[in-house]
C-alpha positions as CSV (number, residue, x, y, z in Angstrom):
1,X,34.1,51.7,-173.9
2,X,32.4,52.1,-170.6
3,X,32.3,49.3,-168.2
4,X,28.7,48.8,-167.1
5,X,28.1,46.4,-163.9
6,X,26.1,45.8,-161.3
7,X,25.3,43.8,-157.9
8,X,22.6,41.4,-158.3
9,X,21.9,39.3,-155.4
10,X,25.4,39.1,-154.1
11,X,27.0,38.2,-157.4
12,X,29.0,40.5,-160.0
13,X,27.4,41.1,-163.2
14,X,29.4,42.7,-165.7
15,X,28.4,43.3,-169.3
16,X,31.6,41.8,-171.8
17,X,30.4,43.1,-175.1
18,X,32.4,42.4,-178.0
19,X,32.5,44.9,-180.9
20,X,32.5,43.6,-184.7
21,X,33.0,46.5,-186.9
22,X,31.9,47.2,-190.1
23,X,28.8,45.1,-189.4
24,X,25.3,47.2,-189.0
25,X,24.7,45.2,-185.6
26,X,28.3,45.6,-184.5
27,X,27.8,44.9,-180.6
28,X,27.8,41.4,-179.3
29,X,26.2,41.2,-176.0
30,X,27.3,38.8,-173.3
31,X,28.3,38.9,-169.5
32,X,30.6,37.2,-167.2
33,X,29.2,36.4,-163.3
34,X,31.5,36.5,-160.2
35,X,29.8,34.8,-157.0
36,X,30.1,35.8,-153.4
37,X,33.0,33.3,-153.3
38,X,34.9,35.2,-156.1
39,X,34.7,32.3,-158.8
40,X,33.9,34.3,-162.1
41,X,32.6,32.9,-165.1
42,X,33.4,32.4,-168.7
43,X,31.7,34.9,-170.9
44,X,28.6,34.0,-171.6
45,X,26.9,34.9,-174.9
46,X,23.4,36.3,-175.2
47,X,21.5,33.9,-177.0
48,X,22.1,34.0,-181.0
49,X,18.8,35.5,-181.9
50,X,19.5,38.4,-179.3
51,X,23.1,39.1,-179.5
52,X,24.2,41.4,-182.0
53,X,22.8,44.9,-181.4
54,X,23.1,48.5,-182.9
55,X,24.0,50.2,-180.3
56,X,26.5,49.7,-176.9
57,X,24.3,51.1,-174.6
58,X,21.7,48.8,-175.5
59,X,23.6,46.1,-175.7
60,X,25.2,46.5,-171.7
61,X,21.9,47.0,-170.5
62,X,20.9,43.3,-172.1
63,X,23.7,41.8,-171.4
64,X,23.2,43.2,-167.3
65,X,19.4,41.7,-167.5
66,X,21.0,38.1,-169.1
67,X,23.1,38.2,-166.4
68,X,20.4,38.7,-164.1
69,X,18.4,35.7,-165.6
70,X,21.4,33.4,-165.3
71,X,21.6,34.1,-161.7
72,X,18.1,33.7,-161.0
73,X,18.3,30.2,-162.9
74,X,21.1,29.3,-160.6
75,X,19.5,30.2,-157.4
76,X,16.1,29.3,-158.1
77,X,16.3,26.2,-160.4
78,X,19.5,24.9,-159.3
79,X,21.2,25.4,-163.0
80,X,24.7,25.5,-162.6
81,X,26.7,28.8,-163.8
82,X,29.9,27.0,-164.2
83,X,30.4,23.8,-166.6
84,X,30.0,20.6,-164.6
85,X,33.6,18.4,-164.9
86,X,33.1,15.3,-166.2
């Protein structure tokens, strides 16, 4: 599988998409996010309704753009990327 990422306001985006054969939606999209300060993230799922996909390409280009999203929700709305501890 090719590994599809990209720089998106000085954080790593990388697509993790997980593969379920046998299913005819077998790509799960999802990404993980490394900051400027090299913390990276859990992977993060696309949301149910959007996640399983036909076909890989497809599926690393949504998960890039989810990615994208996320950041923009942590820069701009102060959303945290990483779990808060408790």
């Amino acid at each position: 599988m090719t590994l599809m990422q990209c720089t998106y306001r000085d954080h790593i985006i990388t697509a993790d998409v997980l593969e379920h054969e046998g299913s005819p939606m077998p790509w799960a999209g999802g990404c993980q996010i490394t900051t400027p300060e090299g913390r990276t993230t859990r992977r993060l799922p696309l949301p149910l309704g959007y996640a399983f996909m036909a076909e890989l390409e497809q599926a690393q280009h949504a998960s890039i753009a989810h990615g994208k999203w996320l950041v923009d929700q942590c820069l701009d709305h102060g959303k945290p990327l990483f779990p808060q501890a408790a």
